[in-house]
C-alpha positions, -999 to +999 in steps of 0.1 A: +522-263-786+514-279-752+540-294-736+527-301-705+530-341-703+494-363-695+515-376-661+521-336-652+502-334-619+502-301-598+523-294-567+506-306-538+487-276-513+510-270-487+494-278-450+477-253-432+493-268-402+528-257-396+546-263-362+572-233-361+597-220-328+575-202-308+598-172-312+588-172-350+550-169-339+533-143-362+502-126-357+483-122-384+472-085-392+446-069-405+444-054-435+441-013-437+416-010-456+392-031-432+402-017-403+394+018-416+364+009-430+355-005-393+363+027-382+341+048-405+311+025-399+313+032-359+320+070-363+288+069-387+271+054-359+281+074-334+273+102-351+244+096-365+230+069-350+224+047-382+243+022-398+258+031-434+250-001-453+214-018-449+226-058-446+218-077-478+197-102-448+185-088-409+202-109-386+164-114-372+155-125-402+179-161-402+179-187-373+203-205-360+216-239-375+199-270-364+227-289-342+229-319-368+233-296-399+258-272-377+283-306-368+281-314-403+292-278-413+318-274-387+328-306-371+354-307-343+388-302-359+408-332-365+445-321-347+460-352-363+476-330-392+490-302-367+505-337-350+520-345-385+534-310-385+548-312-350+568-342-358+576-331-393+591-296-373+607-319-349+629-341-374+642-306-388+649-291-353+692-279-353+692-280-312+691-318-318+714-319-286+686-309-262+669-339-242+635-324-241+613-300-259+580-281-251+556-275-274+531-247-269+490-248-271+471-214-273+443-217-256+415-238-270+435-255-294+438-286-274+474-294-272+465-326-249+453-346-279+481-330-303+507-347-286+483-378-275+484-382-317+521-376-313+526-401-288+509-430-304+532-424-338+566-431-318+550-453-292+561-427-267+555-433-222+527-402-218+528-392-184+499-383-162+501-352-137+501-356-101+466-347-084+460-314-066+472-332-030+505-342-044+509-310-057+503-293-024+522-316-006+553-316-031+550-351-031+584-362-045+569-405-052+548-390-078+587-373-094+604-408-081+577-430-109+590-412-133+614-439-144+634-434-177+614-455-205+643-480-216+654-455-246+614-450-255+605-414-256+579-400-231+554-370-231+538-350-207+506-333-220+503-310-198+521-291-177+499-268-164+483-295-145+516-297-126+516-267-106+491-240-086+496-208-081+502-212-044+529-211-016+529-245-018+518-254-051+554-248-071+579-271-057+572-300-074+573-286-109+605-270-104+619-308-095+602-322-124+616-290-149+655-296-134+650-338-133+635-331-171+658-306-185+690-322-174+679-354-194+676-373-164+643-386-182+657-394-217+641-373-241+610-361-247+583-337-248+562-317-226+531-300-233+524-270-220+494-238-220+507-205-234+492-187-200+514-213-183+546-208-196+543-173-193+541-181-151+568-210-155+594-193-174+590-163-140+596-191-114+619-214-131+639-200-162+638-225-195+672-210-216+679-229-244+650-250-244+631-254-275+600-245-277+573-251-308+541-244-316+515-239-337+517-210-363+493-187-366+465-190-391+456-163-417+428-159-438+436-181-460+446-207-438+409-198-423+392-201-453+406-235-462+399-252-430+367-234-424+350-237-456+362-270-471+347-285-501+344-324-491+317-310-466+292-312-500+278-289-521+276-249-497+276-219-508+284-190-477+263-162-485+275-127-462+245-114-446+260-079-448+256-080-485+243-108-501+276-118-523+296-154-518+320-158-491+342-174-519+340-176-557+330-208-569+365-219-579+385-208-548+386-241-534+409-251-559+437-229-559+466-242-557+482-215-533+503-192-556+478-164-561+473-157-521+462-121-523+434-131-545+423-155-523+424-132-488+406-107-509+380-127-519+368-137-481+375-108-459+354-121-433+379-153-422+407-125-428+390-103-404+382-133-381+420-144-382+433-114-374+407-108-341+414-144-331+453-135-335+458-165-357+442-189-332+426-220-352+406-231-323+392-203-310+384-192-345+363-225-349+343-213-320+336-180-333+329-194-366+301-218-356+284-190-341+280-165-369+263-193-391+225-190-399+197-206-413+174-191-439+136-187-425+119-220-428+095-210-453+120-199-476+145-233-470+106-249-480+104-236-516+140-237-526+139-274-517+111-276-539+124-262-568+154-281-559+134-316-563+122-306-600+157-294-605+183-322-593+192-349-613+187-386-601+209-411-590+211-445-598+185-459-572+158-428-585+169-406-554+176-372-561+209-355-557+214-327-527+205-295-546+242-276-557+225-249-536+225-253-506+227-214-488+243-211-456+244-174-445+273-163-425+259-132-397+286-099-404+293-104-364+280-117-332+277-100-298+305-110-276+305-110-241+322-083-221+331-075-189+308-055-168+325-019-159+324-023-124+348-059-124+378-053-097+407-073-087+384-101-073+374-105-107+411-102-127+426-125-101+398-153-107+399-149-146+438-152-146+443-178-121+416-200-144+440-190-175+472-200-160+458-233-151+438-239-185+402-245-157+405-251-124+376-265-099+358-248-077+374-258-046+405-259-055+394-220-066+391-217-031+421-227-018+442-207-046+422-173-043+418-151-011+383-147-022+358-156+006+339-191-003+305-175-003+320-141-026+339-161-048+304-186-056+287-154-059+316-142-089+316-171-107+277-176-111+275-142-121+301-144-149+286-176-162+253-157-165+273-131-185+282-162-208+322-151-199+326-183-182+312-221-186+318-252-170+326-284-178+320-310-150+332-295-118+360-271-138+352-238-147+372-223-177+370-186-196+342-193-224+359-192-256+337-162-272+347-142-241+386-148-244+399-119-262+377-094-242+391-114-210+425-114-224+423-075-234+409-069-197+436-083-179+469-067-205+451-034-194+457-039-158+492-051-163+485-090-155+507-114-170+493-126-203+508-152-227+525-145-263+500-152-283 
């Protein structure tokens, strides 16, 4: 007999977003089996110069996404829930005694408008960072405005904004850091870049702060943010072989069977564990691997697809169930040229540190002659490893891991992530 009751309703999903101690970070890895089956397709190449599965579509076959269809698909992600999460993590923190926290953002995951969420919920003072003169200067009225809210909380999205990598460009962070930490402020929260912290916790020591961030995302986590159901009726179709990204039912699992569900897209669990759990930078990566059918093919399934689709209720007919996007087994990603030197590592890691930096402040950082250092960084954006935004230049997000890989291997500073 059934005994399940009419009002029963299933456990709620648990949030992909979780806000955990950055010390609890994980990584997520790779399965085995992928990575050695990775590894036997490239020694079959190498060896013999062919690949060892013909895809089920040539890349050269699809196009790329119209822009409309693609911000449909993939809009920008929404960091109000990882906001929820952060102040959900916060409530349960034990070092309740500690005036300030920092919270973490990996790069491309936008912890300015995390907190900016954050702040409007508790109606907290956000403070802005000084400019690049005040900075240089150690200008201590830019410290002295930062009165104590009257018992409001107060936030400072970022950090990294605070300080250059400069003789003269520390100074006034390490006043703010001491003035902050000692509660001096009243309490409350600074943001702060992953590259950053690495450089602030060398200069000025943080023990017994807490710090939070993001956790990682795995496959799953991928595949549910990625490939959500309320963004109508898609089915993602590998172009390696032709199957379904995801069965039909996946999107409504409820999260107990979680092997089934990693196994049944191994491209976002492959994508996870190359973006090292990085939602952002994954959402980048993501909106480039997804393609278009030929036209002339999109042309006759919309036909059949108008004989095919019921009506509604003004005579229209319904989007067709099928609509086929077809996700490209990899794209190429930029790399470094073989020849890049220290001109080149100390550019790419002071624009890391800083989260983008402009080009004359570049300049003054960098003891790269004006007319050499021009010369680097139009080169780099031609190899589509940086791009601009305004005046700033920042490390294009496709190119991060190959920058990120470049500088570990000559035993720069990286972050912990």
């Amino acid at each position: 007999m059934n005994t399940t009751s009419a009002h029963d309703t299933p456990p709620p999903t648990p949030s992909i977003w979780q806000v955990v101690a950055a010390r609890d970070y994980e990584v997520p890895a790779d399965s085995q089996p992928a990575t050695l089956q990775r590894r036997w397709r490239a020694l079959g190449r190498l060896l013999l110069g062919t690949n060892d599965v013909d895809p089920a579509r040539a890349e050269a076959d699809l196009r790329a996404l119209p822009q409309v269809r693609l911000a449909n698909l993939v809009p920008p992600i929404d960091w109000a829930p990882a906001a929820r999460a952060l102040g959900a993590q916060e409530s349960l923190e034990t070092e309740a005694h500690a005036p300030v926290r920092f919270f973490i953002g990996q790069p491309y995951c936008d912890h300015p408008a995390i907190l900016a969420h954050w702040a409007r919920a508790r109606d907290a003072v956000v403070l802005s960072p000084p400019d690049t003169e005040q900075i240089l200067c150690a200008d201590r009225r830019w410290l002295d405005d930062l009165a104590p809210g009257n018992g409001r909380p107060w936030v400072l999205p970022e950090l990294e904004r605070c300080f250059l990598r400069h003789a003269n460009g520390l100074d006034l962070v390490r006043d703010f850091l001491a003035r902050a930490l000692s509660g001096a402020l009243g309490p409350g929260m600074i943001g702060c870049d992953s590259w950053a912290l690495a450089f602030i916790e060398r200069i000025s020591p943080l023990p017994g702060t807490a710090t939070l961030t993001l956790q990682a995302f795995d496959g799953l986590a991928l595949t549910r943010h990625l490939m959500r159901p309320d963004r109508g009726h898609v089915r993602f179709l590998s172009a390696r072989s032709g199957e379904p990204l995801m069965p039909e039912d996946a999107g409504d699992s409820d999260g107990d069977d979680r092997h089934a569900a990693e196994t049944a897209c191994p491209e976002l669990r492959q994508l996870a564990a190359h973006c090292r759990g990085n939602p952002g930078l994954a959402w980048h990566y993501w909106r480039q691997r997804l393609r278009a059918a030929p036209e002339r093919e999109q042309q006759a399934q919309a036909g059949e697809a108008r004989h095919d689709t019921p009506l509604r209720e003004d005579g229209q007919r319904l989007a067709a169930a099928d609509d086929v996007v077809w996700v490209a087994p990899g794209i190429e990603t930029p790399t470094l040229p073989a020849e890049s030197g220290e001109d080149v590592a100390f550019l790419l890691h002071a624009l890391l540190l800083h989260r983008g930096l402009e080009g004359d402040v570049l300049g003054a950082l960098l003891p790269i002659p004006p007319g050499r250092l021009h010369s680097h960084l139009l080169r780099l954006q031609a190899l589509e490893l940086l791009s601009r935004a305004g005046a700033r230049w920042q490390v294009a997000p496709l190119a991060y891991p190959a920058v990120r890989e470049f500088l570990r291997s000559r035993s720069y500073l990286t972050d912990s992530f």
